[in-house]
C-alpha positions as CSV (number, residue, x, y, z in Angstrom):
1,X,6.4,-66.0,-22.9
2,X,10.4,-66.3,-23.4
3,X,10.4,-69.4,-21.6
4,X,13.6,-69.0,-19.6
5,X,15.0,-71.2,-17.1
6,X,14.1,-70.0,-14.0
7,X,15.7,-71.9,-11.5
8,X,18.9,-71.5,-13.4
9,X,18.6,-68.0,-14.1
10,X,17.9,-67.7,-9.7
11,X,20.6,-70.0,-8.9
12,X,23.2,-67.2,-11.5
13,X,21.9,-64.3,-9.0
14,X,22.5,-66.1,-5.9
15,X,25.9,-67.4,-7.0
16,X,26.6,-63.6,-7.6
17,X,25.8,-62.2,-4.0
18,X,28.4,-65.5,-2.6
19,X,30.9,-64.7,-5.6
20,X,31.1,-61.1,-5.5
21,X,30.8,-60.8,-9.4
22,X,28.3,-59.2,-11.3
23,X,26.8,-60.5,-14.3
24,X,25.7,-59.6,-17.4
25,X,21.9,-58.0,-18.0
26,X,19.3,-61.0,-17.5
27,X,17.5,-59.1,-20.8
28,X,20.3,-58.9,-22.8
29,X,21.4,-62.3,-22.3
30,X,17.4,-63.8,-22.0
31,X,16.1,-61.4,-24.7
32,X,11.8,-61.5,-23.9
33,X,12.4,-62.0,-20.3
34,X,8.7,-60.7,-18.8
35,X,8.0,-59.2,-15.6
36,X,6.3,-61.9,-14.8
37,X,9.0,-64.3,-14.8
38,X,11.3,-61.9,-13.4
39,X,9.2,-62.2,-10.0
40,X,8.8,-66.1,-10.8
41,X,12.9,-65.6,-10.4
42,X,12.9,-63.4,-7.3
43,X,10.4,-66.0,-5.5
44,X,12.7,-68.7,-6.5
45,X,15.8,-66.8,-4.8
46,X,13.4,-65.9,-1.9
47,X,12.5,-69.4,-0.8
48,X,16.2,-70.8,-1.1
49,X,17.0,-68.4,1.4
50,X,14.1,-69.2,3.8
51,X,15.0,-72.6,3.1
52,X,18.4,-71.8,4.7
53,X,17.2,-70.1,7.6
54,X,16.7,-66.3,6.5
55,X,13.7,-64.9,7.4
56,X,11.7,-62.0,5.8
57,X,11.0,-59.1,7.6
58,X,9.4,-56.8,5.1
59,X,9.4,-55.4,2.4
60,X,11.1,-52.8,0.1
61,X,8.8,-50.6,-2.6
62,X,11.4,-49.4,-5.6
63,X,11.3,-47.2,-8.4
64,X,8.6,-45.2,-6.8
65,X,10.1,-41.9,-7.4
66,X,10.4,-39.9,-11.0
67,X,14.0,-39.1,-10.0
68,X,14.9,-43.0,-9.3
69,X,13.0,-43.9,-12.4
70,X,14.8,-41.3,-14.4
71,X,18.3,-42.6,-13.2
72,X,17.6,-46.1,-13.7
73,X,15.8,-45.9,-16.5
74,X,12.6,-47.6,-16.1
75,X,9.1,-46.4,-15.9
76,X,7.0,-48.5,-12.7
77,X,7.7,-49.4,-9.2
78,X,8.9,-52.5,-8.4
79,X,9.2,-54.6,-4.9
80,X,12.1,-56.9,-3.2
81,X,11.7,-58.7,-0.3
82,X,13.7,-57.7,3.0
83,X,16.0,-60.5,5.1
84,X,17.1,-60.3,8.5
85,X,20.6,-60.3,7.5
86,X,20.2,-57.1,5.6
87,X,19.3,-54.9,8.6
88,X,22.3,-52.7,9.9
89,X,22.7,-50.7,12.9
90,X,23.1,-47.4,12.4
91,X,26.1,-47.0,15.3
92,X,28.6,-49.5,13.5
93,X,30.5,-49.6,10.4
94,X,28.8,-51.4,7.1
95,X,31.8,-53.3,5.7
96,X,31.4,-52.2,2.1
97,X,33.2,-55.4,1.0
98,X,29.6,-57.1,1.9
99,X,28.0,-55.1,-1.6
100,X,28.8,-55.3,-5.1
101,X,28.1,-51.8,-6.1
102,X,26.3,-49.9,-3.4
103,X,24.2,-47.0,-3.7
104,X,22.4,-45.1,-0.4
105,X,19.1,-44.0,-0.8
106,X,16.8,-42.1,1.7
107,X,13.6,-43.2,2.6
108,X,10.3,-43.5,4.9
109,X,10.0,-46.8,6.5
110,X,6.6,-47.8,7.8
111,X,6.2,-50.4,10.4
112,X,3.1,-52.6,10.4
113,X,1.2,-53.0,13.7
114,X,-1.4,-55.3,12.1
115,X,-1.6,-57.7,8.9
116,X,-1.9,-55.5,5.7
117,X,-3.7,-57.3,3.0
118,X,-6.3,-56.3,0.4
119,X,-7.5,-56.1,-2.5
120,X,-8.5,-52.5,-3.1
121,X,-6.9,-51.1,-0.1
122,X,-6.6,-47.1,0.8
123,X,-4.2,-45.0,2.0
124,X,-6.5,-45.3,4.9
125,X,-6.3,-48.8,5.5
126,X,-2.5,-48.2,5.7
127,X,-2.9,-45.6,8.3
128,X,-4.7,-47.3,10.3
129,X,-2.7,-50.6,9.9
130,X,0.8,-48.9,10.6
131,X,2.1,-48.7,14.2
132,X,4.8,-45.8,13.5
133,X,7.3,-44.8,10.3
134,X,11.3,-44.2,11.3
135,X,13.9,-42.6,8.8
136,X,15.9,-45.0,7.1
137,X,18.2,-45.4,4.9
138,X,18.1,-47.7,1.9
139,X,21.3,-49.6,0.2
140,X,20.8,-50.4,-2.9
141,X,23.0,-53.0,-4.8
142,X,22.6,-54.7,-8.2
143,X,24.2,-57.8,-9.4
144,X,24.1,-56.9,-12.9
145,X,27.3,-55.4,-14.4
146,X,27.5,-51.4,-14.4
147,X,23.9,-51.3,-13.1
148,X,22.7,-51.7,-16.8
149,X,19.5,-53.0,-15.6
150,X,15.9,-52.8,-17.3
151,X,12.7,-53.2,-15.0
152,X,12.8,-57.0,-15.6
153,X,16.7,-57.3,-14.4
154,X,15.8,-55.4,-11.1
155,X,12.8,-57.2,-10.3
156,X,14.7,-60.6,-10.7
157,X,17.3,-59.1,-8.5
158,X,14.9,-58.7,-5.5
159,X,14.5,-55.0,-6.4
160,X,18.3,-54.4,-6.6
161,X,17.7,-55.0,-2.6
162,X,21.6,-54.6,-0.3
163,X,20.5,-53.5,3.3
164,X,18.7,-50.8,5.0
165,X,19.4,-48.7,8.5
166,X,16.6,-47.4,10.5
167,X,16.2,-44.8,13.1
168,X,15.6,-45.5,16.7
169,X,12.7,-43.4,17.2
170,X,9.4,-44.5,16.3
171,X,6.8,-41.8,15.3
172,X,3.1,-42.6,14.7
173,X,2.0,-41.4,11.8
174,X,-1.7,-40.5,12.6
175,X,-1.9,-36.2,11.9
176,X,1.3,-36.6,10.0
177,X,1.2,-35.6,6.3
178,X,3.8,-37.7,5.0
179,X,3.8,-35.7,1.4
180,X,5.2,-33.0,3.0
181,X,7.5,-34.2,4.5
182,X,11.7,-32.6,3.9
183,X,14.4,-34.4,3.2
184,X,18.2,-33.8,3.4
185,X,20.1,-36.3,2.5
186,X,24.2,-35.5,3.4
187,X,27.4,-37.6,2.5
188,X,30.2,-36.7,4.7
189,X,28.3,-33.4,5.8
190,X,27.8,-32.3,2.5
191,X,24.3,-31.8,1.2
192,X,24.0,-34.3,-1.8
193,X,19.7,-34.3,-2.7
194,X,16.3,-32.4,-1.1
195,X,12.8,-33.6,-1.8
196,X,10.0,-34.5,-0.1
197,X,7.6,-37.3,0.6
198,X,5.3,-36.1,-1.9
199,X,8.5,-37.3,-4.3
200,X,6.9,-41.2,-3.4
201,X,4.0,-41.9,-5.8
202,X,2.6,-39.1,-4.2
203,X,2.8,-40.2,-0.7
204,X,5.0,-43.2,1.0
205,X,1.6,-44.0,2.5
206,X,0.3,-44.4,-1.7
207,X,3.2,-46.4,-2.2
208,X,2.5,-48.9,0.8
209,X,-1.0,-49.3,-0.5
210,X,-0.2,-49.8,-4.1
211,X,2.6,-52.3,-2.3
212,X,0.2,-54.1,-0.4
213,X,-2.1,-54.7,-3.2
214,X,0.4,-56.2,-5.5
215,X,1.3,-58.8,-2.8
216,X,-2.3,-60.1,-2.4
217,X,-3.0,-60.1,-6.3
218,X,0.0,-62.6,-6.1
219,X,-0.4,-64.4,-3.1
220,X,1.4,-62.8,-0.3
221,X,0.7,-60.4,2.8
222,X,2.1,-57.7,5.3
223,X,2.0,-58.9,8.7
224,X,1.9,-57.6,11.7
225,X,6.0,-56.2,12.8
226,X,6.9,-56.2,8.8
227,X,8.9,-53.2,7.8
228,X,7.8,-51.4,4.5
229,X,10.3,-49.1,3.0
230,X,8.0,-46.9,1.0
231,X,11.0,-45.9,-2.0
232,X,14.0,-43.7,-2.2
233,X,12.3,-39.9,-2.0
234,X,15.6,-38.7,-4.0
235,X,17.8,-40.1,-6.4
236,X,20.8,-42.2,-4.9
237,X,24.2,-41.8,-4.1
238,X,27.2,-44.1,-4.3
239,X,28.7,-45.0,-1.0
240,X,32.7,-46.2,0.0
241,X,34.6,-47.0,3.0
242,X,34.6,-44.3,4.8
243,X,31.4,-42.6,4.3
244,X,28.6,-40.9,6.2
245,X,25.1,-40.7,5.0
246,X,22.4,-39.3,6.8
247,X,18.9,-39.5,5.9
248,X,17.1,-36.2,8.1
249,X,13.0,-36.2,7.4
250,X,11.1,-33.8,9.1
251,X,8.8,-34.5,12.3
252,X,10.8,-38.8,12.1
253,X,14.0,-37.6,13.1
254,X,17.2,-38.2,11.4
255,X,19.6,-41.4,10.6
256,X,23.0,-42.1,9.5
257,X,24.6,-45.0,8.1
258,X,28.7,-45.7,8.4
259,X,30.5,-47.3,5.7
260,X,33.7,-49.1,6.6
């Protein structure tokens, strides 16, 4: 073990969000920084926030897609935790000033209807756990300079987490085969990525289960109203003022997200 500071190197991170300035990769500048410590860091950031009066609302599943991976550079899924301050409404602008470096990503979001926790839980157990998925739309930010992030920078950063926007019409999930599901995702009108669900580990549904077993091996739980977002099902795309994205998955519906 590196034995890094971690409630220094969590205080850097949450001085970046209230700064606006990026800093330099966590393993460049901790060289032997493990994944292990990099959630040690995230958990640290997570309960300063709850201490102020956040509250969590879910969760986000990253890196779950070989296109993501590939663009990143990194080679397993990762999680972040989701605040009540990062939820967005999809019919007002999102003042990019609020992100460092924001990227849009489109996903499946899964919304629990009962607690999710294992260990050795199915894509059944899932199923039958989730009240309905939406289409969402994920922004992904990273406080680390130029995104130049390996796994163990991202994880730190609470899965390079920024804000999501969800659709408003729930669709249960029971007879759907979320692996095949389409996906456009357009900037200003334009087509910018296609894929499908199966782009997810598989399935978002695999991807909630592998989430939800990760949690209990360290601790933690999905409860009942939690919001999963199951990973970007296409690479992502860099957002400005002025933007449109629109996240359209077949049989959920479609969502857009305004940048002002």
């Amino acid at each position: 073990m590196s034995h890094v500071d971690i409630d220094a190197i969590a205080d850097e991170l949450l001085a970046a969000y209230d700064s606006g300035k990026t800093i330099p990769p966590l393993t460049t500048t901790y060289p032997g920084l493990t994944a292990e410590e990099a959630y040690r860091i995230q958990q640290r950031q997570t309960d300063s926030r709850v201490s102020a009066d956040a509250r969590i609302i879910g969760f986000k599943i990253g890196l779950t897609s070989a296109a993501m991976q590939q663009q990143l550079g990194v080679d397993q899924p990762d999680y972040g935790h989701l605040f009540t301050d990062m939820l967005y409404a999809a019919d007002a602008p999102i003042p990019v000033s609020s992100f460092l470096q924001p990227r849009a990503e489109p996903e499946v979001a899964l919304v629990l209807g009962r607690a999710l926790h294992g260990p050795g839980l199915s894509v059944a157990d899932v199923l039958s756990a989730t009240a309905y998925a939406l289409p969402a739309i994920e922004i992904i930010d990273s406080r680390i300079t130029d995104w130049r992030i390996a796994l163990e920078d991202t994880i730190a950063d609470n899965a390079s987490s920024g804000g999501l926007v969800l659709g408003s019409t729930p669709t249960p999930v029971g007879g759907l085969d979320l692996a095949l599901l389409g996906c456009v995702l357009r900037r200003n009108g334009r087509i910018q990525q296609t894929g499908a669900g199966a782009a997810v580990m598989g399935s978002p549904l695999q991807a909630a289960a592998w989430l939800a077993n990760t949690l209990t091996a360290r601790g933690a739980e999905l409860s009942p109203g939690h919001i999963i977002l199951t990973g970007s099902i296409t690479a992502a795309v860099p957002v400005q003022a002025g933007d449109s994205i629109t996240n359209a998955l077949d049989r959920l519906g479609t969502v857009t997200a305004l940048f002002g």
